[in-house]
Every structure is written in C-alpha cells, then in structure tokens.
N, C-alpha and C positions, 0 to 999 in steps of 0.2 A: 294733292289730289286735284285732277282737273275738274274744272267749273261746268255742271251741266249745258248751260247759257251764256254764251260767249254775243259780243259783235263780231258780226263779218262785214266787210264793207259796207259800214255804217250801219246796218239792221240788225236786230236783238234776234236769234236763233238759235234754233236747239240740232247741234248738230249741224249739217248739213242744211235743216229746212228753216225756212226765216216766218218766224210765228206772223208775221202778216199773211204769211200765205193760210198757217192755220184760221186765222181771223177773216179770212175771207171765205172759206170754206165754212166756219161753222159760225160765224157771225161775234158780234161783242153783245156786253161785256163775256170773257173767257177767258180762265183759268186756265195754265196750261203745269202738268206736272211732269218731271222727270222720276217715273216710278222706280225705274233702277237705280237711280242714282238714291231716294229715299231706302230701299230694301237694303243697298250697297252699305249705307251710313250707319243703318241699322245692325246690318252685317259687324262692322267694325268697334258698335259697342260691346255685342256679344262676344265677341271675341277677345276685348279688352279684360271682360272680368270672366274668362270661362272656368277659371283656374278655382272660383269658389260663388257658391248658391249666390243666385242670385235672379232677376228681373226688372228687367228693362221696359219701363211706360212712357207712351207717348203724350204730349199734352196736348189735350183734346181743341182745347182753342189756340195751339197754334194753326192749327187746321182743320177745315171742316168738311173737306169734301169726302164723302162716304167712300167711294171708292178706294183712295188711298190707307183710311181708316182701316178697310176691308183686307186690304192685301198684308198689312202690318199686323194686322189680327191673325191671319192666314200664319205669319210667319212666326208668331207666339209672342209677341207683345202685348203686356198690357196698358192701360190708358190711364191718366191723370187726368179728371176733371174738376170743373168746379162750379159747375150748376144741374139743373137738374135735365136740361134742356141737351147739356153732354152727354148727362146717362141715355137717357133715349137713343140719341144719337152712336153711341157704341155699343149699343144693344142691335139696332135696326145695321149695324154696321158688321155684326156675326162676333163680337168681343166678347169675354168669359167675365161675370160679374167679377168672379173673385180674383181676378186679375187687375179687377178698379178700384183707385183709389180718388175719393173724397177730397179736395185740398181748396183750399180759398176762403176768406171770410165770409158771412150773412147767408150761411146757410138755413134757408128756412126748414119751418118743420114738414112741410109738405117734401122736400125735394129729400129731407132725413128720411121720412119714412119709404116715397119710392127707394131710395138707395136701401132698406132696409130689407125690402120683400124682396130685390133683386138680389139680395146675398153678395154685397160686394166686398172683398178683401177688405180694406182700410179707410175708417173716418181719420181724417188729419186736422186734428184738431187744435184751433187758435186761440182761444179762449175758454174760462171758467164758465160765465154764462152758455159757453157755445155745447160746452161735455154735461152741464146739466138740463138741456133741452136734449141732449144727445139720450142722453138717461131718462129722461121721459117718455120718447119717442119709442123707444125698445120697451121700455116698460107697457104702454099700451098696445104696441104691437105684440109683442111676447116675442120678440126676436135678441137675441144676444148682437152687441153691437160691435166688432173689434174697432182700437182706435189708438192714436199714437199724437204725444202731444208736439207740436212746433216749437220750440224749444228757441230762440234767440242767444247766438253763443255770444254774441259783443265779435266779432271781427270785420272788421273793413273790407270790404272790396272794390278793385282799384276798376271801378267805373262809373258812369256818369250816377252822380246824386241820385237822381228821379227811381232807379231803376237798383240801386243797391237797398239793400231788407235786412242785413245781419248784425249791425249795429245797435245798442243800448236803448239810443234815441228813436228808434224807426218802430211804428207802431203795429208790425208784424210778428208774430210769436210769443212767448211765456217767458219771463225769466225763467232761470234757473230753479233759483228756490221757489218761485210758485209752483213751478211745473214738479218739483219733487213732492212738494206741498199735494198737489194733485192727483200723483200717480199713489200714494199714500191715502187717501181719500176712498179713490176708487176701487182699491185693492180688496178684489172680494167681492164685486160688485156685483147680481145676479146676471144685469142686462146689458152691461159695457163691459169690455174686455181688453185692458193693455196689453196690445201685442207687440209694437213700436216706439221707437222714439225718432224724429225728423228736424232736418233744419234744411234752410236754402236760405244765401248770404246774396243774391240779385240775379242779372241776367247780363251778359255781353263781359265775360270775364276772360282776360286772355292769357292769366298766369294762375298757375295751379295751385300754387303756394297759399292764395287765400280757403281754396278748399279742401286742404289738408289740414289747416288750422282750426276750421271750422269741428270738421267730421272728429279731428282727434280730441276736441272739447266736448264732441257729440259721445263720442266713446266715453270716456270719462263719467260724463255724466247718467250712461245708458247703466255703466256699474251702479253707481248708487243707487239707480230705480229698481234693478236685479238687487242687489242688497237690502231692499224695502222691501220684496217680498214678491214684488213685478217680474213673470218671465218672459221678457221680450224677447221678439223672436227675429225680429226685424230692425235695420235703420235705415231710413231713408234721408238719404244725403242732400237732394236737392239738386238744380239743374243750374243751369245761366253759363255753361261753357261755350264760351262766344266761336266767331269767325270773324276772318280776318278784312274788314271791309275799306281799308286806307295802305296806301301806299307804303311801305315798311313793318306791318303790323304783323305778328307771326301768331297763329291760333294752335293752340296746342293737341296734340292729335287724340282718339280716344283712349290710344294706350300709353301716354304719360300722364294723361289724366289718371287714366285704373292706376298706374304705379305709385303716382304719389297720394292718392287715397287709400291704396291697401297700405303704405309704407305708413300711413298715420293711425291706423287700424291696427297694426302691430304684425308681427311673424305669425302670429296665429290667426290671424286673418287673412295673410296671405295666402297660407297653407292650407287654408280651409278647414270646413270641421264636418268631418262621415257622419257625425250623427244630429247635424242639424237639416232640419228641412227648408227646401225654399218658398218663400215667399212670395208671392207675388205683391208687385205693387206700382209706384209710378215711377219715376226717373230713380229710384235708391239705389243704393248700392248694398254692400253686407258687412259684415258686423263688426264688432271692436272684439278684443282679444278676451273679453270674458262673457262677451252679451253672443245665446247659442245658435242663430243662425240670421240673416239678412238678405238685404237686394241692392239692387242698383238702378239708380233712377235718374234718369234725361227728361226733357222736354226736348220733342222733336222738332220735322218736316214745317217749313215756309206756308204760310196761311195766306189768302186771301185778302188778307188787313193788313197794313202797313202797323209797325209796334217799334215803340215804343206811344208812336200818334209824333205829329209833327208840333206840335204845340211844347211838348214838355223839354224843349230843347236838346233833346238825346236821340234824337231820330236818325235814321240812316244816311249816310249821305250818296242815296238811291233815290233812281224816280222812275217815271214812265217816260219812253221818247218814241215818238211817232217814225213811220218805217223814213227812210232816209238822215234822217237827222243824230248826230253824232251824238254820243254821251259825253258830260262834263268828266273832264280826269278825275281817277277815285272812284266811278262809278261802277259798280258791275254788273245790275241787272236788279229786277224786280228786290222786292226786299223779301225777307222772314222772318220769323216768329221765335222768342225764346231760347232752347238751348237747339243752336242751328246744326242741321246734318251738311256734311260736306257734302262734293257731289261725286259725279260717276257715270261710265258708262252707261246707254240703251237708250229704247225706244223713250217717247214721251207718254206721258197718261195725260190726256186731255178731255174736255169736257167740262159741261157747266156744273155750278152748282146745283144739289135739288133744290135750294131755296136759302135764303141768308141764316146765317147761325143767329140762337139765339143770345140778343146783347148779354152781357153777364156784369155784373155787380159787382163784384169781389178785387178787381185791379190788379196790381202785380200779388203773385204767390210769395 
C-alpha cells in the first residue's frame, strides 16, 4: 500500500502538494492528516475480520485531533482510551459510549465514575486493587460495571524491550491464576460484570506469530473463566501490529493478521457463531472456540506526539526536515502512534489542534 507522504524533490508532501505550502497558508505548529488514507486503513481492518462479530477501536492517544476522531466514529469505530480526559474527548468527538473501552493502569475514581454515567462498553482491568475500587465505584453510583481482566500470557514479542508488555516479568496485566482467582471472586457480583477477557503482548510487531500465541493462551484461558461460571462475551486481543519503517522490513498486512488470529481461535471461530452478539470494544478481536461471541481490536491513526519518546531508545528512526533539505536514508516521514494504519489515497485533513491532549499516566497498554 502506498505511503500517504512521500518526498518529492526533496520536500515532504502529500500528494502532489508540499506541506510547506500547507504551513504557509495556515501557519505552524500544524498537523496535517491524510483522512483517506486513515478511513482506507480502517476499511481494511474491517474487512479482515468481516467473516465473524466483531469491533474495531481506535486508540484515542494515538490521536487527538477531533476531527479524525469524528470521521472514524462516522464510520462505526469504537475507541480505546485510557484517561478520562479521552472520554471527553470521544464524546465531544460524536463516539457511542458503549463502543468505549476503558484500558491503561491508575485509573482514578473520578475518571471510574465519568466512564460510569457515560455507559461505556468495557473497563479493562489491570489489577485486584483496580476491579475493587471498580466495585466501589458502581456500588455508589448504582450502575453495573462491565469489565474484562488483562490477563498476561508469558509470550515474547520480537520488539524493542521498552515497548513489549506480554512477558512474566513486565508489570502489565494479571497472571493467569490470579486473574481466574478473580473472575471466581467476582462471579455474581451485583455492580461488576465479566464480560471479557484481554491481553496485548507490545507495540511495533512485524510477525504475527507472537499474536497467535498469545490469543490462543487467551482462548484457553477464556474457557476456564466460562467453566467458573463467567459468560464472556468478548476478547480482546490487543494491538501493536507494526509498519514497516527500515529498509528490508515487511509489515504484515491486516488480513494475515485476522488469519492467523482466527487460525489460533480455532474453526469455530473462524466460522463464526449466529447466535452470539457483537461486542463493541477497542482494538479486539473475537472469540476462542468455546467463549460465545467477541471483537477485534487495533490501535490506530499517527498522533501528534512522536512514541515510543526519543529517550527510551526504540523510537522511530523519523524526524522533521525543513522544506528543501533531504531526509536521512530509512526515513519516511513524520512518525505514529501504536498499532500503525497503512496509508492511501485522497485529499489531506488538515488543521490545528483544538488544544493539546490531555498528558496521561498510565504508559504503554
């Protein structure tokens, strides 16, 4: 798939037109989007898993400018955030609560409870302490909470340290046995509600094999919570399918991704199930061959902020270059966020931010 943002005689442009000319027309600092090419990207996930229930979310701090937000919403996406400051923002952006899920650690009780009144799909929940403020928080409000725990399967992924989460050692998600431990706890609960189970193994991954390893541990494990007495409806799989940013690198496209995730999911998930419902949620995918329905779940569209941060040693090797001056080989243009959308024909979406996102807390998912 071609690159929205190519060099032409040495200047970074979109298409035909050379974003300096944008930059002088509407001044700096300015964002510039290829909204086709994000809709196009989008296009391609849906398409990857059409075959069974499912939903596709965007993650809200890879991007923040409303508008794009807005068109992606338009197009039936739902959104993955993880402060409270994103709810706002996918709300004022025209997004359906219950197509939002919750994900990130240090969730306060204040950003619990907005997400509560706003009726969002899915808390994704990282911790024991986090699902018992979760249950508090529903309990004083009198609202039922759904929620799906982050599960840690122990699998590698073959990217930079900083930015890999699926591991034993890394201090994201629940073991196993806790998290069964937990969904057993909860079972019955007045004001929480198991609907999910979720895993995501890092971000910038360019072989699919680590997240078929992952989801078919997720599967596995999703039985046992159904065997406890949990009727999960959902699992969410997790994002970080890279692009291809170095010279020889091949990124894998979204429909060997869906293949080799439904292939870990089993025949019966391939095939789909008529009498499960879909889910809405963030980047998930759908279900293991005995858990009764699911999503599918990406982190999207190139943000604003350079990520991994240039500090942690896994950063792009992207930059900015002023009009005339050449880019270093390897380079291809501005950086992005998360689990990257390829690109694609059309016009550009441009324009400023309404104002800077708010910082968030919580680091990688």
């Amino acid at each position: 798939m071609s690159r929205p943002f190519a060099y032409r005689r040495g200047q970074l442009a979109r298409g035909a037109k050379p974003l300096a000319a944008l930059a002088r027309r509407f001044g700096t600092p300015l964002f510039v989007y290829d909204l086709d090419a994000v809709l196009a990207a989008y296009g391609a996930y849906e398409r990857a898993f059409a075959r069974v229930p499912h939903q596709i979310c965007a993650a809200v701090k890879a991007n923040a400018n409303r508008a794009v937000q807005a068109a992606l919403a338009r197009a039936g996406s739902g959104f993955d955030i993880v402060s409270g400051g994103e709810l706002a923002q996918v709300l004022a952006a025209g997004g359906e609560p219950r197509r939002v899920v919750f994900s990130g650690v240090g969730k306060t009780a204040g950003e619990m409870d907005a997400a509560l009144r706003a009726g969002i799909g899915l808390f994704n929940v990282e911790s024991a302490p986090e699902l018992a403020l979760l249950a508090e928080r529903a309990r004083r409000l009198r609202r039922v909470a759904p929620f799906g725990l982050r599960v840690n399967p122990d699998v590698a992924a073959p990217t930079h340290r900083h930015i890999a989460t699926g591991r034993r050692g890394h201090k994201f998600g629940v073991a196993p046995a806790e998290a069964l431990a937990l969904y057993r706890q909860y079972a019955g609960h007045r004001w929480v509600r198991a609907t999910a189970a979720s895993v995501h193994i890092g971000s910038q991954i360019l072989d699919p094999a680590p997240f078929a390893a992952a989801v078919r541990r997720l599967g596995r494990f999703a039985a046992e919570v159904r065997a406890a007495g949990c009727a999960l409806e959902a699992l969410d799989i997790g994002g970080g399918l890279g692009i291809a940013y170095r010279p020889g690198e091949r990124a894998p496209s979204p429909a060997a991704y869906a293949r080799a995730v439904l292939a870990a999911l089993g025949a019966d998930a391939a095939a789909g199930d008529p009498n499960g419902r879909t889910w809405r949620r963030r980047e998930s995918r759908r279900r293991h061959a005995g858990a009764a329905r699911g999503e599918v779940r990406f982190d999207a569209v190139g943000g604003p902020t350079a990520r991994p941060g240039a500090g942690s040693g896994a950063g792009n090797p992207r930059g900015i270059y002023f009009p005339g001056q050449s880019p270093p080989p390897g380079a291809q243009g501005p950086p992005r966020r998360s689990l990257r959308l390829p690109g694609g024909a059309g016009s550009p979406m441009r324009g400023r931010l309404d104002g800077p996102p708010r910082p968030t807390r919580h680091g990688q998912r």
